[in-house]
N, C-alpha and C positions, 0 to 999 in steps of 0.2 A: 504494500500500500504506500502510494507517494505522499507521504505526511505532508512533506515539505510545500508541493505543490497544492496541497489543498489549502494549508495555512497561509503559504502568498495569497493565494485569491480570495482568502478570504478576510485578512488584513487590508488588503488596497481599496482606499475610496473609492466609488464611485457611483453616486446617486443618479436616479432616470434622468437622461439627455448629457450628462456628463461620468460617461466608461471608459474615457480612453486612456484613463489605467492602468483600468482592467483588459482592456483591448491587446495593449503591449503586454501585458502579460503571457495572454493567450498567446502574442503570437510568437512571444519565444519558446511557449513548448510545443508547437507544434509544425516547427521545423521537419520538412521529410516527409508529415504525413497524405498531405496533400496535395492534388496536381496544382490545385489553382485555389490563391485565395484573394477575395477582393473585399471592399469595404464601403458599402452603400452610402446613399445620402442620410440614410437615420442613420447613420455608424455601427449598424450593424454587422460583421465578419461571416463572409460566407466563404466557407469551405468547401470545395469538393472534391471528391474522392473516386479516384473511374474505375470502374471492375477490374480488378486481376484474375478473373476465373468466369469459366462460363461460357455460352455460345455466341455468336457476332449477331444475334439476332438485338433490338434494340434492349437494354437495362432497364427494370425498375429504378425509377427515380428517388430517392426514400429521402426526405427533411427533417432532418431532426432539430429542433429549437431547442437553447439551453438560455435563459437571459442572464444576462450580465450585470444588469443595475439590482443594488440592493434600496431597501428604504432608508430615507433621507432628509436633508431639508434645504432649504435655500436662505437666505440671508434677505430681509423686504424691508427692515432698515434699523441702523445703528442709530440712536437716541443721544442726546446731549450728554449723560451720565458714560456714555460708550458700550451701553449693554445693546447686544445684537441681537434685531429679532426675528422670528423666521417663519416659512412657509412652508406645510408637509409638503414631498413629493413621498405619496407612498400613505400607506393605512397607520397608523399607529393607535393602541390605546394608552391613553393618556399616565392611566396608573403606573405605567413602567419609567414615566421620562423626569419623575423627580430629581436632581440631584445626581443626572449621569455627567458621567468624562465626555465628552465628544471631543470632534475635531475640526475646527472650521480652517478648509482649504482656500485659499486664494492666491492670485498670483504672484505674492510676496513669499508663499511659504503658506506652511500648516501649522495651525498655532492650538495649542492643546484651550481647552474652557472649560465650565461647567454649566449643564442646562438646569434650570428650573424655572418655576414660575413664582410668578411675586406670592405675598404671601407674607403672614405671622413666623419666626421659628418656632419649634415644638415649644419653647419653655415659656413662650407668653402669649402663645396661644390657645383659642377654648378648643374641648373636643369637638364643637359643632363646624368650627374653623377646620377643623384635620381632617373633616370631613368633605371638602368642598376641593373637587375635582375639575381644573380648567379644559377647555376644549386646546388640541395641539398650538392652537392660536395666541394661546397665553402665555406661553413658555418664551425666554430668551437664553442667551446664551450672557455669560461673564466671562471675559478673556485673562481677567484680571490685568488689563492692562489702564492705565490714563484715558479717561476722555477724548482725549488729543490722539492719543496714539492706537486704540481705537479704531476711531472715526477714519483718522491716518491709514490705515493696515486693511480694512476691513471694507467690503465696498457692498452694495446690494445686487445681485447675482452671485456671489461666493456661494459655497456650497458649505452644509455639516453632514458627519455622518457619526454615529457612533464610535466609541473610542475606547475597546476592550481588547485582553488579548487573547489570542487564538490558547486553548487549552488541548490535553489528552488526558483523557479517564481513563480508568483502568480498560471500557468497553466501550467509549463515547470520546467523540470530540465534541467543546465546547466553543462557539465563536457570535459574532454577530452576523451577517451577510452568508449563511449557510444557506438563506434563503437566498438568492439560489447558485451561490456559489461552488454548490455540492454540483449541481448538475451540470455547469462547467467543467470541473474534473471530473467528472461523469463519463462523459462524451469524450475528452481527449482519452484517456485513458481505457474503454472501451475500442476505441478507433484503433490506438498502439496496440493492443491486446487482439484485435483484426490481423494489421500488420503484419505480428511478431507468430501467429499462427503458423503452423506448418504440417507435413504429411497429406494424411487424406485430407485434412480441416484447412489448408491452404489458399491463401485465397478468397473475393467474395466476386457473387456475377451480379449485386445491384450496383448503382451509383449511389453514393453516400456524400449528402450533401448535408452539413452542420453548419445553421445558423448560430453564432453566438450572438445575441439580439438583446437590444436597446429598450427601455423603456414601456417593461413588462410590466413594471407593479403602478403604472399609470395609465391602463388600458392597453395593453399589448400590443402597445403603438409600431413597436421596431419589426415585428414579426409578422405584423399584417404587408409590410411593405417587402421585406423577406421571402414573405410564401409567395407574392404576386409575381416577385421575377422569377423563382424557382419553378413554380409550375408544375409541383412535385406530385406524383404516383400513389405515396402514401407518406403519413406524417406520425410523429412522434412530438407530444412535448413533453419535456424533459424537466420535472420539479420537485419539491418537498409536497410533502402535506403533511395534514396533520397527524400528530401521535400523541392523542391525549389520554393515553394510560395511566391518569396522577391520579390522583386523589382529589376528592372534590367532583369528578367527572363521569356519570353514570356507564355505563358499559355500551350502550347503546350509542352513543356518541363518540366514541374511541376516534374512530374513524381508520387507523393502523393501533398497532400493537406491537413493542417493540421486539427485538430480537426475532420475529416473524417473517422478515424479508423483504423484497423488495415488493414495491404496490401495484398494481394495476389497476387505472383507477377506468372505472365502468361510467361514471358523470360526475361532473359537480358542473356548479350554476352558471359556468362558461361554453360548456360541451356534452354531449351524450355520446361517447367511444363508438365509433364502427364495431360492434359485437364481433362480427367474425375476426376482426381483425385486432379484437383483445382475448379472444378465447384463442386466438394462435400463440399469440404471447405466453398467457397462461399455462398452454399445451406444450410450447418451448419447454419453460421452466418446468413442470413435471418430468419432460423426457431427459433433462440435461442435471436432473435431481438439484435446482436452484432455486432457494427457501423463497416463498412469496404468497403475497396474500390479497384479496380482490377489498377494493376498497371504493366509496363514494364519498362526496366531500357536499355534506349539503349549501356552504358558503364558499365562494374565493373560487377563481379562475388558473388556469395558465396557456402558453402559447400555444398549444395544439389548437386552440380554437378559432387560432386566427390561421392557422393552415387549412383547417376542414374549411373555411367560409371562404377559402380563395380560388379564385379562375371560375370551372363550374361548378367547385366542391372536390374536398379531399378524403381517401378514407384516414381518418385519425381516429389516434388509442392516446393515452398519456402513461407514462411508466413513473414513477414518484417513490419516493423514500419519507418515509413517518419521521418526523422531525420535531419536538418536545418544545415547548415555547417558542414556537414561531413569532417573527416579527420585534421581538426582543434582543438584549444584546447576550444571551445566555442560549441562543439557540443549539440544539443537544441532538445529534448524529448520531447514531450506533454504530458501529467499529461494520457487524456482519453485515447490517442491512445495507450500506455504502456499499459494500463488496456484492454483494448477491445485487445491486442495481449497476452497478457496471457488469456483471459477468452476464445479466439479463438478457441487457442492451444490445452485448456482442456477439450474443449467440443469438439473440434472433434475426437482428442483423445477417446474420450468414446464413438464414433458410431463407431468404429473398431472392428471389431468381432474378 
């Protein structure tokens, strides 16, 4: 397992409309792997990848989506006092953003802060006070710096993003942007694991074309424009979901379960999976004895859905890994199910004619 590389991508800023990064990142690992890679007007990184196995007759075209921006904020103005205030790009719930580290980038540099919102501190204020939760809107950033210098440093379109470090648990890794940083290293490392094949398993006869795409957790803006030039055969998007095995969280709503595998997700409130073409997946993973588990997500979207709605329509499935506090800066990977979602990908991948 490539720690290393999962931890870069998921340390490097880069909120929707601003991945480019994350973009260099990508595309120093994935030197070799592909014939042709180019980079649209949403900045999104298209990859493609031409059969090495197979008949001359024409290749399934297969798209698979992985986005690259995590949730974030923007900067919409620095106040007299020098505290900066900002804009989601991206969902958050509020309860999490008291009193975080982040990190507001601009083009002086990255200057560490701390977000919260105005307010009592605990020691003089009532309980009915500690009660009272702002909309994202309420929140600023403190750079701790002067007024002057501030105002000076800090401009309105700068970007924040969360500011924690990447961890490993004894069975889990712990980071921010796992959402969907995981599926970044998903995809590269699936593709390598293509590559690196050999004997009878040699080789694949589709074209394999990896979007790494722009400005998903704001409407899956970069990937609708992604799937329109691809024109792809059948699609894949590539995400977390949820894994809410806690406590506090009825069984019914789990939605995954950890240590159970990789997901297959059948719908949530972006898409309804082409069935045949999630029960092949599923059918993969049985024959290839690769742990996984069928899952729906009653809320929340990803990019497969803007491949199925392009051209005349695409068959798409979504593949997803259970991920524990999403959206947070503590969001929690299982060590197998990471593995069992790349070994998924790449093996089904290779029953595409």
């Amino acid at each position: 397992m490539n720690k290393k590389l999962l931890q870069k991508l998921c340390e490097t800023p880069g909120v929707p409309g601003r991945e480019e990064r994350v973009r260099e990142v990508v595309r120093g690992h994935i030197r070799g792997l592909f014939d042709d890679v180019s980079e649209d007007a949403m900045g999104s990184l298209i990859c493609t990848r031409k059969p090495t196995a197979g008949s001359k007759r024409k290749p399934t075209r297969i798209l698979i989506c992985a986005h690259m921006d995590e949730i974030g904020f923007y900067v919409r103005h620095v106040d007299e006092m020098g505290y900066a205030w900002v804009n989601p790009a991206g969902g958050f719930d509020p309860r999490n953003l008291f009193h975080r580290r982040v990190l507001v980038c601009t083009s002086k540099g990255d200057h560490v802060g701390i977000m919260t919102a105005g307010g009592k501190p605990v020691h003089i204020s009532s309980p009915e006070e500690r009660k009272q939760i702002p909309e994202p809107l309420g929140f600023y950033v403190d750079l701790g710096m002067s007024p002057k210098q501030a105002r000076k440093t800090v401009r309105v379109g700068d970007y924040v993003v969360m500011h924690e470090p990447f961890e490993e648990q004894p069975e889990a890794f712990v980071s921010k942007a796992i959402d969907n940083r995981f599926a970044v290293y998903c995809a590269i490392e699936a593709v390598k694991k293509i590559a690196k094949s050999g004997g009878k398993n040699a080789g694949h006869a589709c074209e394999i074309i990896v979007a790494f795409t722009t400005q998903e957790e704001v409407g899956l803006r970069g990937a609708f424009t992604a799937a329109e030039s691809v024109g792809a055969d059948l699609g894949i998007g590539l995400d977390v979901t949820l894994c809410a095995d806690t406590p506090g969280v009825p069984e019914a709503d789990r939605v995954t379960k950890r240590g159970d595998g990789a997901g297959v997700m059948f719908m949530d409130s972006s898409m309804i999976a082409d069935t045949d073409l999630a029960e092949a997946i599923c059918n993969v993973a049985r024959k290839k004895k690769i742990p996984y588990q069928r899952c729906i997500l009653p809320r929340g979207g990803q990019d497969g859905a803007a491949i199925q709605r392009s051209g005349h329509g695409v068959r798409c499935a979504a593949i997803v890994c259970g991920t524990r506090y999403v959206h947070t800066i503590t969001e929690s990977i299982h060590k197998g199910d990471l593995q069992a979602t790349v070994d998924l990908l790449a093996a089904w991948i290779k029953t595409i004619k």
